[in-house]
C-alpha positions as CSV (number, residue, x, y, z in Angstrom):
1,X,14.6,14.5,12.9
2,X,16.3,13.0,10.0
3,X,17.2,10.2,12.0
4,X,13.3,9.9,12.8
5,X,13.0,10.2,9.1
6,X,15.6,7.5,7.7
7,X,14.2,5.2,10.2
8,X,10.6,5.6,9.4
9,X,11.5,5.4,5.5
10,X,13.3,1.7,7.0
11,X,10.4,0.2,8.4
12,X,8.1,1.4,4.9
13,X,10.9,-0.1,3.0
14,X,10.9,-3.4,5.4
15,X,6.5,-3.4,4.8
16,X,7.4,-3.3,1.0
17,X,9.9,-5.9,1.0
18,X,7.4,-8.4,2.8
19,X,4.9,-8.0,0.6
20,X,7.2,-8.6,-2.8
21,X,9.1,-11.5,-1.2
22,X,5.7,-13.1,-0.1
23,X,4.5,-12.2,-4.0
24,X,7.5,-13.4,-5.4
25,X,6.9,-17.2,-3.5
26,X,3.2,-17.7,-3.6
27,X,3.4,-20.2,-6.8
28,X,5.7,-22.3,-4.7
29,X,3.7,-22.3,-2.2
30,X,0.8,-23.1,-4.4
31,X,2.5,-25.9,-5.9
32,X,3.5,-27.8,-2.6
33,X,0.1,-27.8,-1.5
34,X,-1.3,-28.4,-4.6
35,X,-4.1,-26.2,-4.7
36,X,-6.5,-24.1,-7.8
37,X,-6.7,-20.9,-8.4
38,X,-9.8,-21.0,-6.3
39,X,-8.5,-22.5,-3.4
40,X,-5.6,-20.0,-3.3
41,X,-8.3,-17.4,-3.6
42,X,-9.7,-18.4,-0.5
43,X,-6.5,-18.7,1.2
44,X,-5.9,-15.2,0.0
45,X,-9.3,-13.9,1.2
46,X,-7.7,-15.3,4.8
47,X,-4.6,-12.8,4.4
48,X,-7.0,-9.7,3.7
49,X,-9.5,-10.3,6.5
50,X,-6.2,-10.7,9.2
51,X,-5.0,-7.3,7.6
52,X,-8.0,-5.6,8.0
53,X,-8.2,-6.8,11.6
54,X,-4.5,-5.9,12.3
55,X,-5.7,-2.7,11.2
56,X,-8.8,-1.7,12.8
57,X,-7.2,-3.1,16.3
58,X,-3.9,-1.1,15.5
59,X,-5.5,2.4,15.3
60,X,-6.6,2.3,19.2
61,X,-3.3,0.3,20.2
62,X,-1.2,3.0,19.1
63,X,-3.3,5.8,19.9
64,X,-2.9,4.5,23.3
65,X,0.5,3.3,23.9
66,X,2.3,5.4,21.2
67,X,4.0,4.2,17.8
68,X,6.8,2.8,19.0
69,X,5.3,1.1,21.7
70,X,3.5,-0.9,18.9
71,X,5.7,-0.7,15.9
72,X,8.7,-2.7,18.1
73,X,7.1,-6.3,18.7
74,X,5.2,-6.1,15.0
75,X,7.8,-4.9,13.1
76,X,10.3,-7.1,14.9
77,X,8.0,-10.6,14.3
78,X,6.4,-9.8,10.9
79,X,8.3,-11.1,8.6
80,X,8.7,-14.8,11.4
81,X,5.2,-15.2,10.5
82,X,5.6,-15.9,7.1
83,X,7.8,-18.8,8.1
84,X,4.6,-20.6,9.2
85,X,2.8,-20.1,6.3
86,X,5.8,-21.6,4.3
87,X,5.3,-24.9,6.5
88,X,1.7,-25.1,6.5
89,X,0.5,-28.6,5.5
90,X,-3.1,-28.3,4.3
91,X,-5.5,-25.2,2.8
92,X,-7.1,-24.9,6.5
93,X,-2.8,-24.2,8.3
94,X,-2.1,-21.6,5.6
95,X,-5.2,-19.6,5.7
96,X,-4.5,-19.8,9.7
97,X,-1.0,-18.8,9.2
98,X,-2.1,-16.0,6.1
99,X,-4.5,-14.7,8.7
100,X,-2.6,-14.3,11.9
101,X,0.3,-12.5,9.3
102,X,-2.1,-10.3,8.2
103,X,-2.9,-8.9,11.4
104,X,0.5,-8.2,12.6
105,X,1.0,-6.9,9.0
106,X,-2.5,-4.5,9.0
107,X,-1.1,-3.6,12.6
108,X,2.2,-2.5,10.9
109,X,0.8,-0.7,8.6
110,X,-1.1,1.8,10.9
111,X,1.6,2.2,13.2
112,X,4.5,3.0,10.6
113,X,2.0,5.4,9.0
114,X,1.3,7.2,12.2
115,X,4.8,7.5,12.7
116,X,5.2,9.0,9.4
117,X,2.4,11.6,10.1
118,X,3.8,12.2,13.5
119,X,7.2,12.9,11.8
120,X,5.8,15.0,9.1
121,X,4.1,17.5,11.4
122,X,7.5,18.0,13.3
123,X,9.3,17.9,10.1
124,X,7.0,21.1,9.1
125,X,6.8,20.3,5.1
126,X,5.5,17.2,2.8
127,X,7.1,13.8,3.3
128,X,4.9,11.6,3.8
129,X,5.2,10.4,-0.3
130,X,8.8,9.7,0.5
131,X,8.1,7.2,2.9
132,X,5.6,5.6,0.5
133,X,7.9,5.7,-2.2
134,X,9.9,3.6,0.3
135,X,7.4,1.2,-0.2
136,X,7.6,0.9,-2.9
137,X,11.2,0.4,-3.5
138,X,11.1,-2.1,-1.0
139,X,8.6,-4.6,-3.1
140,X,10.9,-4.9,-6.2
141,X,13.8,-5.3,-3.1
142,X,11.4,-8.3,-2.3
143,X,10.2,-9.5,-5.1
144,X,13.9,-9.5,-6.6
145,X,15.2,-11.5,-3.3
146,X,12.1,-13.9,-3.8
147,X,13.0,-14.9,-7.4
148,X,16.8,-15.3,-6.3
149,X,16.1,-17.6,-3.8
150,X,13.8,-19.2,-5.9
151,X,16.2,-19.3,-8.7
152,X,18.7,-20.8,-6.4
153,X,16.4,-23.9,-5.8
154,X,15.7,-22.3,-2.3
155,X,11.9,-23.3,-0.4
156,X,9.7,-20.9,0.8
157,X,10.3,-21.6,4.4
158,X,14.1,-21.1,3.6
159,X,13.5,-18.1,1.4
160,X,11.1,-16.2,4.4
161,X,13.5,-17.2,7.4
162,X,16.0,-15.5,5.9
163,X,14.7,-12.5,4.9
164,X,12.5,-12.5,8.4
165,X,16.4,-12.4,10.0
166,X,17.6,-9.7,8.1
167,X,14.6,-7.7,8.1
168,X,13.7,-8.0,12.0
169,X,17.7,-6.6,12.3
170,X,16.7,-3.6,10.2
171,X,13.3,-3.4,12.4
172,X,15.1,-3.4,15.2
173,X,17.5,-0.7,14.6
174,X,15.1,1.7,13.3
175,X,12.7,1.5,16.0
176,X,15.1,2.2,18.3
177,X,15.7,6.0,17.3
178,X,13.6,8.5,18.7
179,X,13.1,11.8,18.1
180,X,11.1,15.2,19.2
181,X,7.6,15.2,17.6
182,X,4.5,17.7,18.2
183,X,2.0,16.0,20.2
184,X,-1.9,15.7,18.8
185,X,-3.8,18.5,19.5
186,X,-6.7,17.3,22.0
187,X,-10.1,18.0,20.4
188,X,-13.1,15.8,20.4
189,X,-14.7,13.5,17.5
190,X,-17.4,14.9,15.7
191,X,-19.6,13.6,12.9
192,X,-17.8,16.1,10.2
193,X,-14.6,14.8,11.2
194,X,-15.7,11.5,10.8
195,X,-17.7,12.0,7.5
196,X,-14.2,13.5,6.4
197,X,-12.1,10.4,7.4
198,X,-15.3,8.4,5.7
199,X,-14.1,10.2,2.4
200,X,-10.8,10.0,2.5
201,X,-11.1,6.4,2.9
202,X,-13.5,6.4,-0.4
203,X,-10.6,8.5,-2.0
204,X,-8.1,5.3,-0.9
205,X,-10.4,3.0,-2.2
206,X,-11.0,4.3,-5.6
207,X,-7.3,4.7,-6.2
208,X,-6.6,1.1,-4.2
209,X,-8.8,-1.0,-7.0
210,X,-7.0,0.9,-9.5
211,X,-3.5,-0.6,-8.2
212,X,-5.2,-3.9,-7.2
213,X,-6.2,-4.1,-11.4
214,X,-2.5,-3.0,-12.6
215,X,-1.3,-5.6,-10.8
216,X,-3.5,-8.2,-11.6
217,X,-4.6,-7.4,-15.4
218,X,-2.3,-4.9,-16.9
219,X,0.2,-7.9,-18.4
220,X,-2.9,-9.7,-19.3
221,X,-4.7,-7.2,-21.3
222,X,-1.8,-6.0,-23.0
223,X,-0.3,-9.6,-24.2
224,X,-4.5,-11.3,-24.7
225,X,-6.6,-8.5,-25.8
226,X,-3.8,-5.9,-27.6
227,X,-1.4,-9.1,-29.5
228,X,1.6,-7.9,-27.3
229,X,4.6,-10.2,-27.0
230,X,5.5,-11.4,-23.6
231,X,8.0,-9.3,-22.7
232,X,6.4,-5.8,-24.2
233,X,3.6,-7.3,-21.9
234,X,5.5,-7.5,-18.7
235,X,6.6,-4.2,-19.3
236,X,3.3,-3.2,-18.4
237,X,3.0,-3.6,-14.9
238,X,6.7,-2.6,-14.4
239,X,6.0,1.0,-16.2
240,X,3.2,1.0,-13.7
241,X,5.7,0.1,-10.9
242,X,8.3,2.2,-11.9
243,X,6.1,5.2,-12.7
244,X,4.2,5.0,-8.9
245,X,8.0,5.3,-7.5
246,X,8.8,8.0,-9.8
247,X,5.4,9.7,-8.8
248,X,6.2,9.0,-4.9
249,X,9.5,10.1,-4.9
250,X,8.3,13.5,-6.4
251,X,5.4,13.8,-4.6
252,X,6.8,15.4,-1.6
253,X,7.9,18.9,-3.5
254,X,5.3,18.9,-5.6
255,X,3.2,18.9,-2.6
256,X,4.5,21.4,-1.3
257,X,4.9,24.0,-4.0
258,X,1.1,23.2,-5.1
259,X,-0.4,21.9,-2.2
260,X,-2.1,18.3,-1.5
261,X,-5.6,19.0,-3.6
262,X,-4.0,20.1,-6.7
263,X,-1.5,17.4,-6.2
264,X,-3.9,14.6,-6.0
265,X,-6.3,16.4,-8.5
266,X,-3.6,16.9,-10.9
267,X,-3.3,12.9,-10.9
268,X,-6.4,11.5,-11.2
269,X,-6.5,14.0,-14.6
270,X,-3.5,12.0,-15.5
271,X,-4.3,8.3,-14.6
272,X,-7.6,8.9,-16.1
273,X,-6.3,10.2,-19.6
274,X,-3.7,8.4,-19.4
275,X,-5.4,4.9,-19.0
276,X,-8.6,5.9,-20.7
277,X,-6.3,7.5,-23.9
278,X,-4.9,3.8,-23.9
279,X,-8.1,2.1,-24.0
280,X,-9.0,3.9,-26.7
281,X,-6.0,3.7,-29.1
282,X,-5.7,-0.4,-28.4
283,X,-2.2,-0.6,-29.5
284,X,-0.2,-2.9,-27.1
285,X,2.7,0.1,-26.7
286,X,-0.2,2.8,-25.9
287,X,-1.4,0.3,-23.2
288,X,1.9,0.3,-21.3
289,X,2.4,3.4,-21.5
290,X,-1.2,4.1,-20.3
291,X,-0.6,1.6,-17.2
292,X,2.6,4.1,-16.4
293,X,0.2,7.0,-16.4
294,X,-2.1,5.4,-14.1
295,X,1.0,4.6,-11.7
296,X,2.3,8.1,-11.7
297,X,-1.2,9.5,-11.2
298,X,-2.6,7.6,-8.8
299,X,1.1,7.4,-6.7
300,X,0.5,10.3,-4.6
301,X,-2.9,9.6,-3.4
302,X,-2.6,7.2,-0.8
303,X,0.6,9.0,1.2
304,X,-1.8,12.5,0.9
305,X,-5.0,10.5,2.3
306,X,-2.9,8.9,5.4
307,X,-1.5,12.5,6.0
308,X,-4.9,14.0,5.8
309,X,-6.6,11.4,7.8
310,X,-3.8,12.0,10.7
311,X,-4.6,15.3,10.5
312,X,-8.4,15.6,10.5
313,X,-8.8,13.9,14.1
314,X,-4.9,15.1,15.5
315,X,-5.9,13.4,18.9
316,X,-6.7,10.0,17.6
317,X,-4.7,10.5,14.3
318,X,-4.1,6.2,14.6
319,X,-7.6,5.8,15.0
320,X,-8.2,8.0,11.6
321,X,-5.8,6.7,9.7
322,X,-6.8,2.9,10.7
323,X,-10.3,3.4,9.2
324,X,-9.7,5.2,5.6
325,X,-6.4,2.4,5.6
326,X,-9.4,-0.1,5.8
327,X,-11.6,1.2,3.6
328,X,-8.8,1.6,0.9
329,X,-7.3,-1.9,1.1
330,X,-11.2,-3.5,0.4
331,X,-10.4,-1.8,-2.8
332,X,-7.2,-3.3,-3.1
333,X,-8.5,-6.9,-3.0
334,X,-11.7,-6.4,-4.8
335,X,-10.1,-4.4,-7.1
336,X,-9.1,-7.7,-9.5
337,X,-12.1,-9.4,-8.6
338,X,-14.3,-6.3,-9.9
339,X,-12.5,-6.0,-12.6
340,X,-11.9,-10.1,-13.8
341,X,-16.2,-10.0,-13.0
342,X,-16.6,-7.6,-15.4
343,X,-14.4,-8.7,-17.7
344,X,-16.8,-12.1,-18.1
345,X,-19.5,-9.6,-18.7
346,X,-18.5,-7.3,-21.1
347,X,-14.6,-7.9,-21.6
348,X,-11.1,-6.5,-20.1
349,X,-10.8,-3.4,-22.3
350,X,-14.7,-2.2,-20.9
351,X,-13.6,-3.7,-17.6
352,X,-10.5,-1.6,-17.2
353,X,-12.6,1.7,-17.7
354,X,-13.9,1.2,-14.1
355,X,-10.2,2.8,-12.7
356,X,-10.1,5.2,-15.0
357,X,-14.0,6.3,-14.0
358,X,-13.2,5.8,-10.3
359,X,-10.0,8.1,-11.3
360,X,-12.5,11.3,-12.5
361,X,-14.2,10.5,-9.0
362,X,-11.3,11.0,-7.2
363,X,-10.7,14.6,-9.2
364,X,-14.3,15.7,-8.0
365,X,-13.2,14.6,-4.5
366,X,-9.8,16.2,-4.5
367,X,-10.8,18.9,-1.5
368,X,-11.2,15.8,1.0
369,X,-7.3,16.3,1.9
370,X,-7.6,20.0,2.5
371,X,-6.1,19.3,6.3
372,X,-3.3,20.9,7.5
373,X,-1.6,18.9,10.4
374,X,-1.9,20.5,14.0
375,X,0.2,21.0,17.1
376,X,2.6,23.9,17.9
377,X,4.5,22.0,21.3
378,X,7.5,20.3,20.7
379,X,7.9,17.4,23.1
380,X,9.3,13.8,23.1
381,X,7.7,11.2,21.1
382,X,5.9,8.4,22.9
């Protein structure tokens, strides 16, 4: 079982790594083809709508083959089909190429996540923040490798080949160990199971458009609206970063000394406060600060929501996880979008109140990951 464990924590840390490095090369990428903003927008809306896909069709794929039946051939070509959109020659090729790398990507991430749920059950206590945490080590590993190839004069194509190499090694090797897992215990779907999945997916998205906005305007509001210099400004989003990890990393014992509700309640308190008591002050060293708050509160939620969703319906637990994934990763792209719109309206320091509200909502909704996993039987994983 720690095998099991190390492994799944590898192929987290390989989703995390693909995301940063693709991060890390999107303004070359935007540069060669010469595009806007606007236009990469709509490229970008191409790479969300293939990772949704990947991830509605990757909840019944591994619910009927098994996770590693599925996590082999995606985890294995992932990080090749970035190569493509490296090469592609015109706005139409790369929101192709964005879109058939989402899908494989959104397939992924179910089927690494029902792996971790899967392991966690066997494993009999908390981890599935550990593997998250993963995650998030693995973008700065990504982001760090993107900006040394770029630094290095190195193109996309060269930059994504090479880490597609190295990464479908590491795929290769951790889906290779297996281990003994309790099997899903065979009930039927009902509609208060499904309401529950429903909620936990609302509980995703709330904290998803949270992380969607640090990402996006955290540097902004601190260097435009608050008069901080550059660098106290990109120290922002990389408390925020470096305060999710933290959060991740600790979420596992806190877990299970407190339980998942007062874990996840416990941080929306604190990425509410902590945002909203920067909002407030306005000074630009309250405002990073405030963005690491919001990190370390809302780090926990998604790895308790997967956990729970795998739970709730233990004999389509892929199924489950797939639609509160979905749900939360709409917040995730319209998260910037919701919050540069209302920005133009009323202005980023109003705007950025919307996380810290949809924070106190995921407080009041805390009680949706009350599930404790099922399954007694020890057999061998699929």
């Amino acid at each position: 079982m720690k095998k099991a464990r190390l492994a799944t924590a590898l192929l987290f840390l390989l989703y995390g790594t693909l995301i940063g490095v693709w991060t890390a090369r999107i303004p070359a990428i935007k540069e060669r083809l010469g595009l806007t903003d606007g236009l990469l927008s709509l490229a970008l809306l191409a790479l969300a709508a293939g990772a949704i896909t990947g991830m509605q069709a990757g909840g019944p794929l591994v619910d009927r083959f098994g996770t590693r039946r599925v996590l082999t051939p995606v985890a294995v070509a992932d990080g090749f089909l970035l190569i493509p959109v490296a090469l592609a020659p015109s706005l139409a090729t790369l929101a192709a190429a964005l879109f058939a790398f989402g899908v494989v990507h959104g397939t992924l991430n179910i089927a690494m996540n029902a792996r971790g749920v899967e392991i966690e059950r066997s494993w009999g206590s908390p981890i599935m923040s550990s593997f998250h945490a993963a995650y998030s080590v693995g973008g700065f590993l990504g982001a760090a490798a993107g900006g040394a190839f770029a630094a290095a004069g190195a193109g996309a194509a060269v930059t994504f080949a090479s880490v597609a190499v190295v990464l479908a090694a590491v795929a290769l090797v951790a889906v290779s160990v297996r281990a003994r897992t309790h099997p899903a215990t065979a009930v039927r779907q009902n509609p208060g199971r499904l309401h529950g999945v429903l909620l936990l997916g609302g509980l995703a998205f709330c904290a998803l458009i949270g992380e969607g906005a640090a990402a996006d305007w955290s540097t902004v509001y601190v260097r435009d609206n608050l008069g901080g210099s550059p660098a106290l400004a990109a120290g922002a989003y990389a408390a925020f970063f470096a305060a999710m990890t933290a959060g991740r990393l600790a979420g596992d014992p806190l877990t299970a000394r407190f339980g998942p509700v007062a874990v996840v309640r416990a941080g929306g308190l604190l990425a509410a406060g902590g945002l909203g008591a920067a909002l407030v002050i306005g000074h630009p060293v309250a405002g990073v600060i405030g963005f690491g708050c919001l990190g370390a509160g809302l780090s926990t939620i998604a790895p308790q929501v997967f956990s729970a969703a795998g739970a709730r319906n233990p004999d389509r637990p892929a199924r489950a996880i797939a639609r509160a994934a979905s749900i939360g990763w709409l917040g995730f792209f319209a998260g910037p979008v919701l919050i540069g719109g209302g920005a133009t309206l009323t202005g980023l320091p109003v705007a950025l109140a919307i996380p810290v509200v949809l924070a106190v909502v995921i407080v009041l909704a805390a009680r949706a990951v009350a599930v404790t996993p099922t399954g007694e039987q020890v057999t061998a994983a699929r």
